[in-house]
C-alpha positions as CSV (number, residue, x, y, z in Angstrom):
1,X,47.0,21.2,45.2
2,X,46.3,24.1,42.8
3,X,48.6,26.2,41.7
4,X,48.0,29.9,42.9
5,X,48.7,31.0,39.8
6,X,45.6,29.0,37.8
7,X,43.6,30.7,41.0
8,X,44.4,34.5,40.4
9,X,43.9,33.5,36.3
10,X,40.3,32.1,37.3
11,X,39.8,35.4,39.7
12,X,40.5,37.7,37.2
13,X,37.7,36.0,34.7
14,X,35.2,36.1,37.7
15,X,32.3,38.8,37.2
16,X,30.5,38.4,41.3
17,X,27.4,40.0,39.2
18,X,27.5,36.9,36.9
19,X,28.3,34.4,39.4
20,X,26.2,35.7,42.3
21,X,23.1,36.1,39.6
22,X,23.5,32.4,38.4
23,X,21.8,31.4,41.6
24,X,19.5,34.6,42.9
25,X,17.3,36.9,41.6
26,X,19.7,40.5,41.5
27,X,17.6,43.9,41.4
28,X,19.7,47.0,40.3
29,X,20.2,49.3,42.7
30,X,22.1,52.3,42.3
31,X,26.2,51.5,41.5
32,X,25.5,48.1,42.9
33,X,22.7,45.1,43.0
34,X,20.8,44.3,45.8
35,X,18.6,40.9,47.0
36,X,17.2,39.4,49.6
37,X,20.1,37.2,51.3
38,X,19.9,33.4,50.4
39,X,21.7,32.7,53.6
40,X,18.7,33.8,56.2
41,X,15.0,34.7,55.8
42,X,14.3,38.1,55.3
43,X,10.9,40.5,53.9
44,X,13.5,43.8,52.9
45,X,16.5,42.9,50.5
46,X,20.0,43.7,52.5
47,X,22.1,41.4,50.3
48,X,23.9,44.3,48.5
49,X,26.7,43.1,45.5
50,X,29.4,45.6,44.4
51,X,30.1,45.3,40.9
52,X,33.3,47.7,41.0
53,X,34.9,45.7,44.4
54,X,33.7,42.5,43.3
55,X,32.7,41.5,46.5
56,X,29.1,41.0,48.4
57,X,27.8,41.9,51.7
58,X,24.4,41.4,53.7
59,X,24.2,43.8,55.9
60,X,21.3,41.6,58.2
61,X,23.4,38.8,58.8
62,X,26.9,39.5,58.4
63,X,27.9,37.3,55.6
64,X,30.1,38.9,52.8
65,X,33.0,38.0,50.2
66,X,33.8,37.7,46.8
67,X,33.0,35.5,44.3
68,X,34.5,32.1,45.5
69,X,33.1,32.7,48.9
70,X,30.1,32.8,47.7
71,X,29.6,29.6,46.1
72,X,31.4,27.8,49.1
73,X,29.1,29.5,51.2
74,X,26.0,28.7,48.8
75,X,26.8,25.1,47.5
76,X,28.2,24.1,50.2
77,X,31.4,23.3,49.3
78,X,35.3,23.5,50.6
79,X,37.5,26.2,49.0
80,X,39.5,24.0,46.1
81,X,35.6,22.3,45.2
82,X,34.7,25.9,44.8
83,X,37.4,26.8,42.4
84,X,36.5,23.4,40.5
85,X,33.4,24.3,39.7
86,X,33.7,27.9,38.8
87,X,36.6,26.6,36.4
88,X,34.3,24.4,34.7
89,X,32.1,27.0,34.5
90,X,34.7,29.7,32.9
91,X,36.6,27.0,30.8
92,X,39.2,27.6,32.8
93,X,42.4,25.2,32.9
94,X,43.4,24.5,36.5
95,X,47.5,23.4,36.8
96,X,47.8,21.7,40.1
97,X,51.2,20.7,42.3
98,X,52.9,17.9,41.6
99,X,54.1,17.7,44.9
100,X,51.5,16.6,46.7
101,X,48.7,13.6,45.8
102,X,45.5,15.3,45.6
103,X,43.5,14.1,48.5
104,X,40.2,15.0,47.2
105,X,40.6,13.1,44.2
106,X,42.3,10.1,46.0
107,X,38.5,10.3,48.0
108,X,36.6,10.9,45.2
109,X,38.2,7.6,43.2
110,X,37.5,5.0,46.0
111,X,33.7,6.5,46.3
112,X,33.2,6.3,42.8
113,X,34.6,2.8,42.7
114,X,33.0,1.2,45.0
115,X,29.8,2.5,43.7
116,X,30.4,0.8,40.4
117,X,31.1,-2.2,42.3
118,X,28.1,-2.3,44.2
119,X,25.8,-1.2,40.5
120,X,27.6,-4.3,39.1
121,X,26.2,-6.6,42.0
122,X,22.8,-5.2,41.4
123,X,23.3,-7.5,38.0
124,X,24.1,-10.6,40.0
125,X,21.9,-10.6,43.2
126,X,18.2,-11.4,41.8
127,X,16.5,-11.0,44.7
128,X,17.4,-7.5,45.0
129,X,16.6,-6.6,41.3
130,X,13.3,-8.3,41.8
131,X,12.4,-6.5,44.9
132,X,13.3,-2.6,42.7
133,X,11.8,-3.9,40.3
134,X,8.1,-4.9,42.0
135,X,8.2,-1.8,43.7
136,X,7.9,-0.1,40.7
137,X,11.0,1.5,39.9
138,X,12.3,1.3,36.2
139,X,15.3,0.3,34.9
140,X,15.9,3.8,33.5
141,X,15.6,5.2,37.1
142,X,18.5,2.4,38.5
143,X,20.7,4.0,36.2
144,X,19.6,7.3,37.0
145,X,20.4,7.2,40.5
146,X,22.9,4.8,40.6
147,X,21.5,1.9,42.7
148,X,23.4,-0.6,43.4
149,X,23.7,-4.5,45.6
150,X,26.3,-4.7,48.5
151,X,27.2,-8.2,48.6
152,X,28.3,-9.7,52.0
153,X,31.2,-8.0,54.0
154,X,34.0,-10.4,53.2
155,X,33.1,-9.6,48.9
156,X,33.5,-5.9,49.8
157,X,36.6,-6.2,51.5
158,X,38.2,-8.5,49.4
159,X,37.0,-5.8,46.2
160,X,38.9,-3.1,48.6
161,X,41.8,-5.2,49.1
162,X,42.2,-6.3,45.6
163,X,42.0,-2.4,44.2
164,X,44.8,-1.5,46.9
165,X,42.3,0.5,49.1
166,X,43.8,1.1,52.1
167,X,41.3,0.3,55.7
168,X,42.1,3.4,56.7
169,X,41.3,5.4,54.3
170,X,38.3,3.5,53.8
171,X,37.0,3.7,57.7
172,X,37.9,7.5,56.9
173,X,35.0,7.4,53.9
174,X,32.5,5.5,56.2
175,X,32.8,2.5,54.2
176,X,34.3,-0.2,56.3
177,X,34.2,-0.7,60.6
178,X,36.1,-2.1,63.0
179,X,34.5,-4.9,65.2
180,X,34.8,-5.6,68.7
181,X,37.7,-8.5,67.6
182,X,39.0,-5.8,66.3
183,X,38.5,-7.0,62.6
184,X,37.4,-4.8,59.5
185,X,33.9,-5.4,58.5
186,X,32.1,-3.5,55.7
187,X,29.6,-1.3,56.6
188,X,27.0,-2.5,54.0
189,X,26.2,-5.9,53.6
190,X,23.8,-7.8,51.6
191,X,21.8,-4.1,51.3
192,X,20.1,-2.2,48.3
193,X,22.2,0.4,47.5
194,X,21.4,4.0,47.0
195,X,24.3,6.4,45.6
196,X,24.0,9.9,47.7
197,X,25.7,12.8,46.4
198,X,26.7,16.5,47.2
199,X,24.7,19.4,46.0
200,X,26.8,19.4,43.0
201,X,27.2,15.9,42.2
202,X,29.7,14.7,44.3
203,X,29.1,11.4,45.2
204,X,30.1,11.2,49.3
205,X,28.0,7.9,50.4
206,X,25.6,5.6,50.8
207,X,22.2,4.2,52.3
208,X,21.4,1.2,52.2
209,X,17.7,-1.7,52.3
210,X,18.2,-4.8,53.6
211,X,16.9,-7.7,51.6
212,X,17.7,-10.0,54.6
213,X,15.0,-8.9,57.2
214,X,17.7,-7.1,58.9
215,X,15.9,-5.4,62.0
216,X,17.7,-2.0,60.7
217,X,15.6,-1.9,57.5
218,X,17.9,1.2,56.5
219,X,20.9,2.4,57.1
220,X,22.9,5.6,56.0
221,X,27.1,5.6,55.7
222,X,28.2,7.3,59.1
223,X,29.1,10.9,59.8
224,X,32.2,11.3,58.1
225,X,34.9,13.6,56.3
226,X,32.8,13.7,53.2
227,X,29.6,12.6,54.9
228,X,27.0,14.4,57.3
229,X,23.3,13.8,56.8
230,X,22.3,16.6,58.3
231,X,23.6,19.0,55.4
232,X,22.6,16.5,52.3
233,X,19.3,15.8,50.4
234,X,18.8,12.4,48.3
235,X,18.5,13.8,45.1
236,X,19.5,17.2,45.4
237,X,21.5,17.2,42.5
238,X,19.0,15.7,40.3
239,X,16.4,18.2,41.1
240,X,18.1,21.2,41.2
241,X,17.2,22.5,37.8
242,X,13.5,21.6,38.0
243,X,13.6,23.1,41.3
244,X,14.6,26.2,39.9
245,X,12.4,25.9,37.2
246,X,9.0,25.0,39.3
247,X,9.9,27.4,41.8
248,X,8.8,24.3,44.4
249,X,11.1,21.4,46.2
250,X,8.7,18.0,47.7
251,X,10.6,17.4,50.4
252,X,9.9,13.1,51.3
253,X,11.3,10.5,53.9
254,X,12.4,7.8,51.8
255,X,14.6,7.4,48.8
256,X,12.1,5.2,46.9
257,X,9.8,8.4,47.4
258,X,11.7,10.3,45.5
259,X,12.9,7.7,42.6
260,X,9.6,7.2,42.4
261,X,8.2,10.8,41.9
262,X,11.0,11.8,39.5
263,X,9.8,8.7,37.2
264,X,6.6,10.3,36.9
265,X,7.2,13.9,36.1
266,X,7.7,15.0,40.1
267,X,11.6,16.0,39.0
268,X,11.7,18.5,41.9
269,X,11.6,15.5,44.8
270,X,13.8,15.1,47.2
271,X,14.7,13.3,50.8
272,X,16.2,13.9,54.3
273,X,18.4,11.1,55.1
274,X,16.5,9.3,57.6
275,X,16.9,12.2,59.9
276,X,14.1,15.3,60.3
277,X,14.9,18.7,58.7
278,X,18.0,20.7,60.1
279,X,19.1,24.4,60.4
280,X,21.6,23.3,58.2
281,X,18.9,21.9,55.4
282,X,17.3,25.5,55.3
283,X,20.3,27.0,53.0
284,X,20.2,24.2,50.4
285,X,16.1,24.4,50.2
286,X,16.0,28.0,50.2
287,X,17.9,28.2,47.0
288,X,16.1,30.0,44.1
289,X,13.3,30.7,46.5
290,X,10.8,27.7,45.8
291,X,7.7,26.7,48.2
292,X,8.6,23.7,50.0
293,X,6.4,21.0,50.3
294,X,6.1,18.8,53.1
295,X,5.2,15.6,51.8
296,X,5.1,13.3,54.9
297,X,3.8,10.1,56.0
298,X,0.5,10.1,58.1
299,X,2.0,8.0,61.4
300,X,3.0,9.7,64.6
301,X,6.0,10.2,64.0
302,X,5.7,11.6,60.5
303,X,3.0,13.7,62.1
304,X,5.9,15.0,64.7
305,X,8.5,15.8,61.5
306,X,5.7,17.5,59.5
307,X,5.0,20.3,62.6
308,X,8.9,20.2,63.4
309,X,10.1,20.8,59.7
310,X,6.9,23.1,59.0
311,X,8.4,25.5,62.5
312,X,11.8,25.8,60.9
313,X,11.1,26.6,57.6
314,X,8.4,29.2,58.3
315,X,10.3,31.1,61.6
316,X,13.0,31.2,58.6
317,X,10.5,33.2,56.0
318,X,10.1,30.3,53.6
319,X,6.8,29.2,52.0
320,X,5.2,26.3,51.2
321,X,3.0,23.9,52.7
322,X,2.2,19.9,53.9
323,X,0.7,16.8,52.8
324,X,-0.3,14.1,55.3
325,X,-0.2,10.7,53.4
326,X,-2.8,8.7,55.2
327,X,-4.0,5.1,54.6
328,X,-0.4,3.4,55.2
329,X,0.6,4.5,51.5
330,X,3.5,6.9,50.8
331,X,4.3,9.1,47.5
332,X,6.0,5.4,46.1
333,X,2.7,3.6,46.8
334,X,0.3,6.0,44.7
335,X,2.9,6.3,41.8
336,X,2.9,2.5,41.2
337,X,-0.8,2.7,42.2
338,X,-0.3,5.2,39.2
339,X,-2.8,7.4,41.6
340,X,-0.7,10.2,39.7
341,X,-3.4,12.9,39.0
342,X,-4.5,12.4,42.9
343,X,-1.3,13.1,43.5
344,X,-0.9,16.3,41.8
345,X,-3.8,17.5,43.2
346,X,-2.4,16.6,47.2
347,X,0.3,18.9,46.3
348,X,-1.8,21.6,45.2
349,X,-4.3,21.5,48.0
350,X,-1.0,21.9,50.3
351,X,-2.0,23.2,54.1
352,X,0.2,26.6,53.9
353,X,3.0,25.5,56.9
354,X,2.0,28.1,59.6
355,X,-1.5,27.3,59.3
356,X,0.0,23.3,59.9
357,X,2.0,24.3,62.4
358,X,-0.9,26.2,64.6
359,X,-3.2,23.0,63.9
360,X,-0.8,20.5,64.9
361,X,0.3,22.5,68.6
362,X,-4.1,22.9,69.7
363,X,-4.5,19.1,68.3
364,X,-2.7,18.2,71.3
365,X,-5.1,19.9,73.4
366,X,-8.8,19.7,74.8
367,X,-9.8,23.7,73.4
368,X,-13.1,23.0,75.2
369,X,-11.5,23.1,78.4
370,X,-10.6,26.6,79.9
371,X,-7.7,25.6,81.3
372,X,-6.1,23.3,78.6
373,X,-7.5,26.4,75.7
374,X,-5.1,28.8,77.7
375,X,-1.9,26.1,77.9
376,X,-2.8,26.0,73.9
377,X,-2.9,30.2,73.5
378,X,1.0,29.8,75.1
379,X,2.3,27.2,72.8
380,X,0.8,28.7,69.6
381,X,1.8,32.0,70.9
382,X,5.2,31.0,71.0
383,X,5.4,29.1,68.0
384,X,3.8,32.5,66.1
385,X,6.7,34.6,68.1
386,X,9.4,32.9,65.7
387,X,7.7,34.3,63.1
388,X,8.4,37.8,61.1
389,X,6.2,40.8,62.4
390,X,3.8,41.1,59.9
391,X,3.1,37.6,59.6
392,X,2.7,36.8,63.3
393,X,0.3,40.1,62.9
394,X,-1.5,38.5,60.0
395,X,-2.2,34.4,61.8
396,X,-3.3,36.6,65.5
397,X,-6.7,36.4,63.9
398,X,-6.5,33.2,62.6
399,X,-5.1,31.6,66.1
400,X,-8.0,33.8,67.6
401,X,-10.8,32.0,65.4
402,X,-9.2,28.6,66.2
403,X,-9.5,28.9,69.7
404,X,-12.8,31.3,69.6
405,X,-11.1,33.9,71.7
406,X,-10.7,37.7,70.5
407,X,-7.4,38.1,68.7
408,X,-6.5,40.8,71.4
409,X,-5.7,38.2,73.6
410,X,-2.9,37.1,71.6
411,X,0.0,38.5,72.3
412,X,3.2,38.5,69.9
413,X,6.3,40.4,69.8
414,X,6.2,44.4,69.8
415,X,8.4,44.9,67.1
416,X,8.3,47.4,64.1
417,X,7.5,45.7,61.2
418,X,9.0,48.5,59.0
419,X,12.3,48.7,60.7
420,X,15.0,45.7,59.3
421,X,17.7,44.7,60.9
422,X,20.1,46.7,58.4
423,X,18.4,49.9,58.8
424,X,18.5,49.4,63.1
425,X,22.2,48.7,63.2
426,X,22.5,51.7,61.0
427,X,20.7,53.8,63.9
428,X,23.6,52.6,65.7
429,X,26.9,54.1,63.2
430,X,28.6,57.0,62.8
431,X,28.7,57.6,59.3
432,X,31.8,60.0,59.4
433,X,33.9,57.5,61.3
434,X,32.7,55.2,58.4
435,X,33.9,56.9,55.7
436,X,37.2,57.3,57.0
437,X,37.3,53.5,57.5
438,X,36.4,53.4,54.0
439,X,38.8,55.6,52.8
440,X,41.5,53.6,54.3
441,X,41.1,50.6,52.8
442,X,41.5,51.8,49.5
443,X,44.0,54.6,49.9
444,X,45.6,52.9,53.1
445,X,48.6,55.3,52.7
446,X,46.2,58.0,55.1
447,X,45.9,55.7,58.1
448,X,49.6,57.3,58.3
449,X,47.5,61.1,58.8
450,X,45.4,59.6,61.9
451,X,48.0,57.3,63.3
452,X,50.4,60.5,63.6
453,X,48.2,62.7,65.0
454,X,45.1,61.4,67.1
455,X,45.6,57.7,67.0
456,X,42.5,55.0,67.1
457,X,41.1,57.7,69.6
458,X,39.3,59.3,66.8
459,X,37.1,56.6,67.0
460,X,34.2,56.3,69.4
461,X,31.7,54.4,67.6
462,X,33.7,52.0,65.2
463,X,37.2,51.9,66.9
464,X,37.0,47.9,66.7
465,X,36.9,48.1,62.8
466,X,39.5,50.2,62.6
467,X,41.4,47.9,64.7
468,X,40.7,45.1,62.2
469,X,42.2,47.4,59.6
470,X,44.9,48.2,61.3
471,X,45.4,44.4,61.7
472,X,44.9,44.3,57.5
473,X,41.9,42.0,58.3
474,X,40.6,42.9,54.9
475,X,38.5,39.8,54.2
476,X,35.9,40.4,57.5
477,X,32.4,40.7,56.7
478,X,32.3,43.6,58.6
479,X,35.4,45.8,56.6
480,X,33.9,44.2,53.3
481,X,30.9,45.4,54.2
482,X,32.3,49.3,54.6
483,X,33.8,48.9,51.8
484,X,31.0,47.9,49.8
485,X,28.4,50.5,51.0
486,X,27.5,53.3,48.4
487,X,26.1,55.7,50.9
488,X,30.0,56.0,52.3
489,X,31.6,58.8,50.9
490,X,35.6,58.2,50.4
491,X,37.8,60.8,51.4
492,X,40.8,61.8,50.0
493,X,43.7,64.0,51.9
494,X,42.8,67.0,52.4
495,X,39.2,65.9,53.1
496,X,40.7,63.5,56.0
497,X,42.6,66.5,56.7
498,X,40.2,68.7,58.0
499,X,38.1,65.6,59.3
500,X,40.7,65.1,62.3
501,X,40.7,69.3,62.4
502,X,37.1,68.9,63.0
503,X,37.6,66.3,65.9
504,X,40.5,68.0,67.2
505,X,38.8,71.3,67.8
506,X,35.8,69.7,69.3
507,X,38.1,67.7,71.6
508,X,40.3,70.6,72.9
509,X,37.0,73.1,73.1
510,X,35.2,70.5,75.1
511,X,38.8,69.6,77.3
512,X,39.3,73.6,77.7
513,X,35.8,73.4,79.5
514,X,36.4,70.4,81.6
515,X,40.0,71.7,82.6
516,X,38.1,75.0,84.0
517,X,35.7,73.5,85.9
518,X,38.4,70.8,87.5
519,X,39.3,72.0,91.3
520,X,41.5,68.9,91.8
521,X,44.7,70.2,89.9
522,X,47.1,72.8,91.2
523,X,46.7,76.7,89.8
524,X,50.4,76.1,88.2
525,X,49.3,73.2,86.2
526,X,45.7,74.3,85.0
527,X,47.3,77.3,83.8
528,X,49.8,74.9,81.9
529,X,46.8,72.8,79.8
530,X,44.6,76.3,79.1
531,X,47.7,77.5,77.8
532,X,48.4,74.7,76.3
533,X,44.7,73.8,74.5
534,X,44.6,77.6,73.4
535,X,47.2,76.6,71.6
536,X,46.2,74.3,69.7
537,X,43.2,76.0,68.9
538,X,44.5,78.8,66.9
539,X,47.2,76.4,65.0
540,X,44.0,74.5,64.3
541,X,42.3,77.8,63.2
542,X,44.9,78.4,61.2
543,X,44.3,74.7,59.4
544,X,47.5,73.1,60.9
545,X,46.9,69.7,62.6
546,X,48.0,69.0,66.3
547,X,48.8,66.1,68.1
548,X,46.0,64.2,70.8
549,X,46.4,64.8,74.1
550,X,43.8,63.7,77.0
551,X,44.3,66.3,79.2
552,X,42.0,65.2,81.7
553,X,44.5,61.9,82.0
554,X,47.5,64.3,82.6
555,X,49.2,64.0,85.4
C-alpha cells in the first residue's frame, strides 16, 4: 500500500493546469481554463479547470475532481495506478506499507512472467515463427509487441507450478481454467501469442492464433480483474504518441493489422479485441481529439461493425471516416503486398462516418419503392436524431438528395442549436442560493449563521446541495463544481448577513399576507402571528436577524 504521506507529498507537487493540459488542448478563460470535456462529445467548451482550487468541473456532464481523478478518469486507471504514474511523472519517491504484499505488483509479476515464457517459446516452436514470419511481420516488430508461442497446457502449468504461482491467483488473471474433471488447464495452448496491454503499458493479457487448425482461430484471455475487452485497444499504448501527433487513430480488427501497419509507418493503428466498438472505447479514442478511421474488412459482418462503430462515434461528436477493404485482403495483406502508397491514399479518400452511416441504413432498402423509401426516411431519420443539432441540420439535405425527396420531409429534433446543456441547467439556478453554497465551503464557519436562524429552508432551488454540504460531501461533482464557478460571488459575514435579512423579510411580508387572508384560524390566534411577524419586521429593519417560523404550519 502507499503511504499517505508519499500521497499528500505528490499532491502538493501537482499543478491540475499541468496535468490536465498534458492530455487536452486548455483555452484561458478568465481566472480559470476552459475545454471541451474529453469525457463526452460536445460543440461549446463546458470543461472548466480552476487553477486556484486545483480542481476541474464540466458542467455538461457532471464529471469533476482534482488532479488524480482526472487521470483515473482519463487513462483509465484505479486510484494507486494513478498515483504511479503521476509519481513518475514528478520524480516523486513513493514509500509504500510494509504491512501488506502489494497486490498489484504480485499481478503485475505473474503477467509479466508468463509473457516472457511464452516470447521464449516463440524461439523453440518453428512452425509458429515460420507462420509470423511469412505473413510478413519482422523480427523487429516480435520484439516490439511482444509475441510470443504457448506451448501445450501441461508446459504452462508445469512453468506455473515450478515459479510457485498459485491456480488461483492464476484463474483470477485469466490464465488457467478449470475443466469439467475438475482439473486446471491453461487457457492458451499451442497458440501465437499476442501481449495486450493497458493504455499505459500495463500488460493485463493475452490473445491468442492457433497453429493447430483449432476451429476457434482466436481467442482473447477472459473477462477478468485486470482484463475486459471492451475497455482495451491492441496497441494503444504504442500508438498513443503518434496519435497525438497525427491527430488520427485506424481503428482495425485484427492484431496482425495493426503490427503490420506500424511496420510500415501507420504508427497510429490500433485494434478492438475481437469484439465491435463500445461506449466504453469512445473515451480512450477520443483522447487528443484525432479523426478516427474505420478501417474494416469488406464481409457482412465487417460491413455491420463499420455502420455500428461509425453510429457511436458520430452521435458522440467525433470525426473521422471508413474504409471498406474489399477483395478478401485486409490492411496486413496490402502491406506485405507492399500496396503501401494505395494504402495511404484509402485512408485519405475516407467516407466521412455520417455520410457511411446514412448509406449503409438505405442500402438495405429498395428507395424505388414508395413504401420501402418511407421505412428508409424512419431509420435514417433516427440514426440522424443521435446526432448534435447543427449537424443533423447540415446531413437533412444530404438524406433528402439520397432519397430524392425535399429535405422538409425530414424531420429531426427541435432543439436550439445555440443553447448547451451548461447554459440550460443554468436557466434552471438560483445564483444567490449559489453563492452562499459557495461561500460555505470555503469559510464553513457561516453555515453556523443559517443553521441558527432559517435552517436548509433558505433553500428553494439548491436545498439538496446544501444537504451534501451539510453532509461534508466535498468531493461531489456537483459541490466541486460550485466551488469552481467564477461567476459565483463568495460572501463573507456581513454579506450572508443581510442575505438571510433579505429572505427573512420577504418570507414574513409574504406570511403577513397569507395570515390575513386565512379565515380558518380563530381571531385570538391571527392576532398572535400579525403581532408576531410585525415583529420581526421592524427588528429586521433595524438589521437584526430573526429566527424562521412557517406560520402557515402553526398550529
Amino acid at each position: 500500500m502507499i503511504e499517505e504521506e508519499s500521497i499528500e507529498t505528490l499532491k502538493n507537487r501537482l499543478d491540475i493546469v499541468d496535468v490536465v493540459g498534458s492530455y487536452i488542448e486548455l483555452k484561458k478563460s478568465g481566472a480559470g481554463f476552459k475545454a471541451n470535456c474529453p469525457f463526452h462529445g460536445e460543440n461549446t467548451p463546458s470543461f472548466n479547470v480552476s487553477p486556484s482550487k486545483q480542481i476541474y468541473k464540466c458542467f455538461g456532464c457532471g464529471v469533476g475532481g482534482d488532479a488524480i481523478k482526472f487521470v483515473m478518469e482519463y487513462e483509465k486507471l484505479n486510484y494507486p495506478e494513478a498515483i504511479e504514474k503521476l509519481a513518475s511523472q514528478y520524480s516523486i519517491h513513493l514509500k509504500y506499507s510494509e504491512k501488506k504484499e502489494d497486490l498489484y505488483d504480485k499481478e503485475k509479476k505473474i503477467v509479466e512472467n508468463l509473457n516472457l515464457f511464452y516470447r521464449k517459446n516463440l524461439d523453440l516452436k518453428q512452425s509458429a515463427k515460420e507462420y509470423l514470419l511469412q505473413r510478413g511481420v519482422y523480427e523487429s516488430s516480435i520484439e516490439k509487441f511482444e509475441i510470443g508461442y504457448a506451448p501445450q497446457s501441461i508446459h504452462t502449468l508445469d512453468y506455473l507450478r515450478k515459479n510457485s504461482v498459485n491456480y488461483g491467483d492464476a484463474k483470477d488473471l485469466g490464465l488457467v481454467a478449470v475443466g469439467d474433471n475438475d482439473k486446471p488447464y491453461a487457457r492458451f495452448s499451442q497458440r501465437i501469442t499476442f501481449a495486450i496491454f493497458s493504455p499505459t503499458g500495463k500488460i493485463v493479457g493475452f490473445g491468442g492464433r492457433t497453429i493447430t487448425d483449432h476451429p476457434a482461430k482466436y481467442i482473447n484471455s477472459p473477462q477478468s480483474k485486470i482484463f475486459d475487452k471492451s475497455k482495451l485497444l491492441y496497441g494503444y499504448h504504442k500508438a498513443k504518441t503518434s496519435i497525438l501527433q497525427k491527430g488520427e487513430v485506424i481503428v482495425t480488427e485484427g492484431y496482425l493489422d495493426v503490427i503490420m501497419l506500424h511496420q510500415v509507418g501507420f504508427t497510429n493503428a490500433v485494434a478492438s479485441l475481437g469484439t465491435a466498438l463500445t461506449e466504453y472505447h469512445v473515451p480512450l479514442l477520443a483522447r487528443g481529439n484525432p479523426k478516427v478511421i474505420l478501417a474494416y474488412d469488406g464481409d457482412k459482418p465487417g460491413l455491420e461493425a463499420a455502420f455500428k462503430a461509425a453510429s457511436l462515434l458520430s452521435s458522440k461528436g467525433i470525426n473521422g471516416g471508413v474504409v471498406i477493404f474489399g477483395g478478401g485482403l485486409d490492411p496486413a495483406d496490402m502491406v506485405k503486398n507492399n500496396q503501401i502508397e494505395k494504402l495511404n491514399k484509402l485512408f485519405r479518400d475516407k467516407k466521412p462516418l455520417i455520410e457511411y452511416a446514412l448509406e449503409h441504413i438505405l442500402s438495405k432498402f429498395n428507395i424505388k419503392d414508395p413504401i420501402q423509401k418511407e421505412e428508409a426516411l424512419k431509420q435514417a431519420t433516427s440514426y440522424l436524431q443521435t446526432l448534435s443539432p447543427i449537424l443533423q441540420d447540415e446531413y437533412k439535405g444530404y438524406l433528402g438528395a439520397i432519397l430524392g425527396i425535399n429535405e422538409k420531409f425530414v424531420r429531426v429534433q427541435k432543439k436550439h442549436p445555440l443553447i448547451s446543456d451548461e447554459v440550460q441547467n443554468r436557466q434552471r439556478e438560483d445564483i444567490s442560493e449559489l453563492s452562499m453554497i459557495k461561500s460555505f465551503i470555503s469559510k464553513p464557519h457561516l453555515i453556523d449563521m443559517v443553521m441558527d436562524t432559517v435552517g436548509e429552508d433558505i433553500f428553494i432551488t439548491h436545498q439538496a446541495e446544501f444537504r451534501l454540504l451539510l453532509q461534508n460531501k466535498l468531493d461531489e461533482p456537483t459541490i466541486i463544481g460550485i466551488n469552481i464557478r467564477d461567476d459565483l460571488m463568495e460572501l463573507n459575514e456581513k454579506e450572508l448577513k443581510n442575505q438571510i435579512r433579505v429572505f427573512l423579510i420577504k418570507h414574513n411580508k409574504n406570511s403577513l399576507l397569507k395570515i390575513r387572508q386565512n379565515r380558518n384560524i380563530s381571531f385570538e390566534k391571527k392576532s398572535f402571528y400579525l403581532r408576531k411577524i410585525k415583529e420581526n419586521l421592524q427588528k429586521l429593519d433595524r438589521g437584526d436577524l430573526v429566527i424562521y417560523e412557517d406560520f402557515e404550519r402553526c398550529p
